[in-house]
Steps between C-alpha positions, in 0.01 A plus 500: 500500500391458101140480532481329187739262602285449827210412309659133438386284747721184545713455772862616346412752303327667802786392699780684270244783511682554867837554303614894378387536177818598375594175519183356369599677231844373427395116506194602278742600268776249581334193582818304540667760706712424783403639801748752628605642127548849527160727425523740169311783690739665699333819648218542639265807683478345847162600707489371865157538749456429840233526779556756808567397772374119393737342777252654828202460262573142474547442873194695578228303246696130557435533922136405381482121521202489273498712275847637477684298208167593297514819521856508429458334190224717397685821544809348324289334228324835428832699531666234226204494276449870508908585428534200233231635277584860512903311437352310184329854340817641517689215365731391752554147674501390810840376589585427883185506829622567826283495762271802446710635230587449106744545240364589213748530159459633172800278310700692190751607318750833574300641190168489645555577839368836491152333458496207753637791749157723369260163532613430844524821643115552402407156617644672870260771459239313355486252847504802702188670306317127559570466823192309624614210746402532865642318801309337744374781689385700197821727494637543089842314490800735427751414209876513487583550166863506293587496165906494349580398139801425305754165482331185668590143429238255545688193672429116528660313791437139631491140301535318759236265540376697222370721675560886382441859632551826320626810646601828354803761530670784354451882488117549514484266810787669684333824416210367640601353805664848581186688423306306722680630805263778451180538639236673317153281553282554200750718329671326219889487553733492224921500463631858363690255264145349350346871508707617225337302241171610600346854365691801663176673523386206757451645878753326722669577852840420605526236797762332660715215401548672091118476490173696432157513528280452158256762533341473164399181305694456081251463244466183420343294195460152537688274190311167510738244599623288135591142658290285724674183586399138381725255673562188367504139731865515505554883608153457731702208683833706557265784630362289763817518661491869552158476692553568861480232737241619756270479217531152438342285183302455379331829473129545422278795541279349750832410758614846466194660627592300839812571535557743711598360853692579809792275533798525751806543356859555530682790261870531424591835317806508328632777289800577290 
């Protein structure tokens, strides 16, 4: 999340701090954009993490009655904080939690590619050189880590009820979703296709599923991001619609610190 957009306290603005900046970005510019017009950037270096073998850590820690659902959220709110800041130094965004895991996106054009494919493959390394988080019985957690570049369309869907959710899809996500079949924990997988742009002289190792392993970590230089979004009343209010339900509103900073809960629920997956 922008941290200088963060640092506005009312309740919207922290609210539409839940949406992908991305789009943050599009109604900063386009205040009286219509939700669902297509998204100039249409590429993007795609950089997905995930916890382990979270699913039997989760059953383990929640069996405690007491204490379980806080240390959960502990471990998950030090895992987040820890892989949003190293995210933000490299200048990506934070585009889809699931879970344990996140999609993290570097948005662009075809002609800078090459670089978003550079900044997100050494955001993987850096996360796996800072690995500090520990679970609850003192064990460091273990990373599965994937990054894929090229086409990626960033996708609006919804109004009814306006209410709106964002997805994405194209090339880098397929690539990605392929990739992932792998596992390397704590090794940084990456598509062959997304290897090419990256320096030749880069260690890798061929995997499965048109794959490798990133042994070495690009150079990479930071370029200080050139647009931080101020959102008008009229774009804040269409963003509001994007802000997942579960959350609820209004948001403040004092409700979110409480707001992690065990709650019985029912879950339909559906997929295309």
């Amino acid at each position: 999340m922008n941290q200088e957009f963060m640092t506005i306290e009312t309740s919207d603005q922290l609210a539409a701090s839940f949406v992908p900046a991305v789009l943050r970005r599009e109604f900063a510019k386009k205040p009286k954009r219509k939700a669902g017009t297509p998204i100039d950037e249409n590429f993007a270096a795609l950089l997905w993490i995930d916890i382990c073998a979270f699913s039997p850590l989760c059953n383990r820690i929640i069996k405690d009655s007491e204490l379980g659902v806080e240390t959960l959220s502990r471990i998950l709110q030090e895992h987040y904080e820890l892989l949003l800041n190293i995210i933000a130094e490299h200048n990506g965004e934070p585009v889809i939690f699931a879970g344990d895991g996140i999609m993290a996106s570097w948005p662009c054009t075809a002609d800078t590619l090459q670089y978003a494919i550079k900044s997100a493959a050494a955001c993987a390394h850096s996360v796996l050189n800072k690995r500090s988080i520990t679970d609850d019985l003192g064990n460091l957690l273990s990373f599965h880590v994937v990054v894929a570049g090229g086409p990626c369309e960033f996708i609006e869907l919804g109004g009814i009820n306006n209410k709106w959710t964002f997805t994405i899809a194209g090339d880098a996500l397929s690539d990605i979703s392929l990739t992932s079949k792998n596992r390397a924990p704590d090794q940084v997988l990456i598509s062959n296709a997304t290897l090419k742009f990256l320096d030749a002289n880069l260690a890798s190792l061929g995997v499965a599923h048109d794959s490798s392993i990133l042994l070495d970590a690009p150079d990479f230089t930071p370029v200080p991001a050139g647009f931080i979004e101020m959102l008008e009343p009229e774009a804040l209010n269409t963003l509001l619609g994007y802000v997942p339900k579960p959350i609820g509103l209004p948001v403040n900073r004092e409700r979110l610190k409480w707001i992690a809960e065990l709650r019985p629920v029912t879950i339909v997956f559906i997929q295309i």
